[in-house]
N, C-alpha and C positions, 0 to 999 in steps of 0.2 A: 398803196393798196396791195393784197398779199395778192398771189393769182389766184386761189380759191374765188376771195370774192370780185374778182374781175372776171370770170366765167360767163360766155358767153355774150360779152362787151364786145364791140367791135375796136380794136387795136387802136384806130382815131378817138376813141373814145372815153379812153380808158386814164387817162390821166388825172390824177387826183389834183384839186384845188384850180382846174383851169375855169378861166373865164369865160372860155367859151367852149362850151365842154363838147359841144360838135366840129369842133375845129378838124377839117378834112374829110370828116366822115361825107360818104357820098348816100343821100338821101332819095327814094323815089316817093314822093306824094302821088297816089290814083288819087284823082278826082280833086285834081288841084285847081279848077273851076268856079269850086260853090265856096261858101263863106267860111265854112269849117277849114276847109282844104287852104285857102287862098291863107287864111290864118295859121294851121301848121304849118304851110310851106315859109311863110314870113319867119317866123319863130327859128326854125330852125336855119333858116340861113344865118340871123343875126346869133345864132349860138355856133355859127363859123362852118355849117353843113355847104357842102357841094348840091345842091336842090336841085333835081330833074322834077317835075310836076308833069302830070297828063289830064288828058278828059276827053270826050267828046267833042269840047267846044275850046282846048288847051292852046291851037295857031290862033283865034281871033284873040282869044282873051291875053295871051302873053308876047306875042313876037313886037308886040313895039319896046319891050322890057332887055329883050335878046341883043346882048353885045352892046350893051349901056353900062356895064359892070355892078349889074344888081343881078340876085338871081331872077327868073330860073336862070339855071345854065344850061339847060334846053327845056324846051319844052314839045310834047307827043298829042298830038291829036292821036284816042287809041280809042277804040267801041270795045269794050271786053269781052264782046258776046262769041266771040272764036280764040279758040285756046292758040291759032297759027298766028295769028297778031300780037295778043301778048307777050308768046316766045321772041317773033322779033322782035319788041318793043325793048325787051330786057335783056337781049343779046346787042343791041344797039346800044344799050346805057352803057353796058358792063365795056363796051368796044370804047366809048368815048370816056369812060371814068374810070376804068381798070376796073371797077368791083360794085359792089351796091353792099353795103352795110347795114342800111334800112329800110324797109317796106314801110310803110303809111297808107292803107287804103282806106280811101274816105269816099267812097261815093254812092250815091243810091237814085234811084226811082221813084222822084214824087209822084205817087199815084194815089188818093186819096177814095174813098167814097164809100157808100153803103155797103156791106159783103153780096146782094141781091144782085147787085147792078154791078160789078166788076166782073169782067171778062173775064177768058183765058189768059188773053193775050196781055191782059194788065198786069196777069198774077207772074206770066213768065215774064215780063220787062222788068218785073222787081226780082226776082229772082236773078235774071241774067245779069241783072248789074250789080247787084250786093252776095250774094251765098256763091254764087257760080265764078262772077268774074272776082272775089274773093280767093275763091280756091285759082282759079288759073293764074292771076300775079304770085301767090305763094309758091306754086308749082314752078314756077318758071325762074325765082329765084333761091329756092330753098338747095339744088343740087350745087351752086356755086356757094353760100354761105357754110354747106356742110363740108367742101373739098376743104375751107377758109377756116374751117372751123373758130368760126364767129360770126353774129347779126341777130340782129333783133326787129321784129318782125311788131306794128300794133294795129290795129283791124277798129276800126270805128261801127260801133253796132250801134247799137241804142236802148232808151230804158225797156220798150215795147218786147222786146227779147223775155223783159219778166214779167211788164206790168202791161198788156197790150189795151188797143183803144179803139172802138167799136172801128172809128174811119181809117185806122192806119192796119188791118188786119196783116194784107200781104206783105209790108216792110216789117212788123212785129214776130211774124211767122220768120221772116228769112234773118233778122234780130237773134232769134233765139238760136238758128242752127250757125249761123255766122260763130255764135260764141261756144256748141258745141267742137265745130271744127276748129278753135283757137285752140280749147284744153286739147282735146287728141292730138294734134299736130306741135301742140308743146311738148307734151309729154313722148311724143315718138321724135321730135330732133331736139330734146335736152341733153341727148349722151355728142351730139357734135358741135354743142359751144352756142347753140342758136334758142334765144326768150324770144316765147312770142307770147304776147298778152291783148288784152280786148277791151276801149273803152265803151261803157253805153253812156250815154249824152241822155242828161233829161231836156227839160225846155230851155233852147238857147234861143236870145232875141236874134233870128234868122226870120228871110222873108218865110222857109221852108216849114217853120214851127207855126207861124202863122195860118197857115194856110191847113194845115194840120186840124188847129184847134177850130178854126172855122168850120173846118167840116165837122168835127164831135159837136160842134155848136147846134148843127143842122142834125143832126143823127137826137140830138137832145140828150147826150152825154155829157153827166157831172165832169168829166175830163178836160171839158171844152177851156172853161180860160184859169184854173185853179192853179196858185202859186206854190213854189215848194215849200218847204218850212222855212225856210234861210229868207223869204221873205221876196224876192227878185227871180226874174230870170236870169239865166245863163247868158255868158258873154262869148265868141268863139276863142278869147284869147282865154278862156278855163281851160278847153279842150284842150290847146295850143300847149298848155302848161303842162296839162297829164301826159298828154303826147313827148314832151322833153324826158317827164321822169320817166316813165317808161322805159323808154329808148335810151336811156344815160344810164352812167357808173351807180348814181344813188340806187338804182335797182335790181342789180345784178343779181339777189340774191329773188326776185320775184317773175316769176314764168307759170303761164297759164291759167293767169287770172281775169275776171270780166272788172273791170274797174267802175264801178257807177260814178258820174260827175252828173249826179244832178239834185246840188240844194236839199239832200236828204230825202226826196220824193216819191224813190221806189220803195212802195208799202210791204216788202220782206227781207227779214233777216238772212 
């Protein structure tokens, strides 16, 4: 691979023809909890990554996995909603792994229902955990990637970003800005070695899509149970997949773009 097109690969990563093309790369999945995450974080261990995962809920769901010789290789109970904990969070990784290579933020705010009947407080819970706590993991690892100059960064948004849905308003609103601040923040650390790119997720069979379309159900939105054209839903090991190219050598030549993975479904070019 020339070094042009190995730019902004992280050094583990960068090997051409390997089997496991994450071999050493040290990986942090947010929101390595819910089904999406639990499925990157998998993916990426068996493609040879060093996996840290966090959440909210990251000690119950993973410390019986801890020191069994499966990843994680830790795992963070972390709330993202203060920028002082995710600094430590990633000052801790970088202290037990030497570096972080890759961001994976996957998490969000099921909060669902009518626009009438959603709070404040609904709208900033979805906010602080996807647009906000978004920006603060970036924050907090983007000055050591840029010293490294290398890492690659992939932000899990969703199709609602383009195509939103009466009952998912406030995730589709922080959707959309999630994948504004992907392109700017690509385009301002492309000159120190660092891609960062943005997938949107259509319908994946998750308990969380369910619960989604139930509610447009109830709102009496065509959105409610409608198939993509590919005929099926989505699997989290789709996501898991885009998530690998992303993050790997085959893409090096690709930074700050929104990926759609969903069965053809979002209705714009």
């Amino acid at each position: 691979m020339s070094a042009g097109a190995a730019a902004g690969t992280p050094p583990a990563l960068r090997e051409e023809g390997n089997p496991r093309p994450m071999r050493d790369a040290v990986a942090w999945v947010v929101g390595g909890s819910g089904s999406l995450g639990r499925a990157v974080a998998d993916a990426l261990a068996a493609a040879g990554a060093r996996v840290v995962v966090s959440s909210r809920h990251a000690g119950n769901r993973w410390a019986a996995r801890e020191g069994q010789g499966a990843w994680p290789h830790s795992a963070l109970e972390l709330d993202l909603s203060a920028g002082a904990r995710v600094n430590r969070a990633a000052r801790e990784i970088e202290e037990r792994c030497g570096r972080i290579d890759l961001l994976v933020n996957c998490s969000a705010a099921p909060i669902f229902g009518d626009f009438l009947a959603l709070t404040d407080e609904q709208w900033d819970a979805v906010l602080q955990a996807k647009l906000l706590g978004y920006m603060r993991t970036m924050r907090a690892v983007l000055p050591g990637m840029a010293e490294r100059r290398a890492g690659a960064i992939v932000n899990i948004s969703g199709r609602g970003g383009r195509q939103p849905t009466p009952a998912h308003l406030p995730g589709s609103c922080a959707n959309a800005a999630v994948n504004v601040l992907t392109k700017g923040l690509a385009d301002a650390y492309a000159p120190y070695g660092i891609r960062i790119n943005a997938i949107a997720p259509g319908p994946i069979d998750t308990p969380r899509h369910h619960e989604i379309a139930d509610s447009n159900a109830q709102l009496k939105s065509a959105a409610s149970r409608r198939l993509p054209p590919v005929g099926r839903l989505g699997a989290p090991q789709d996501i898991a997949d885009a998530v690998l190219f992303l993050a790997g050598p085959s893409a090096a030549f690709i930074s700050g773009i929104t990926l759609p993975v969903d069965g053809g479904g979002t209705a714009t070019v």
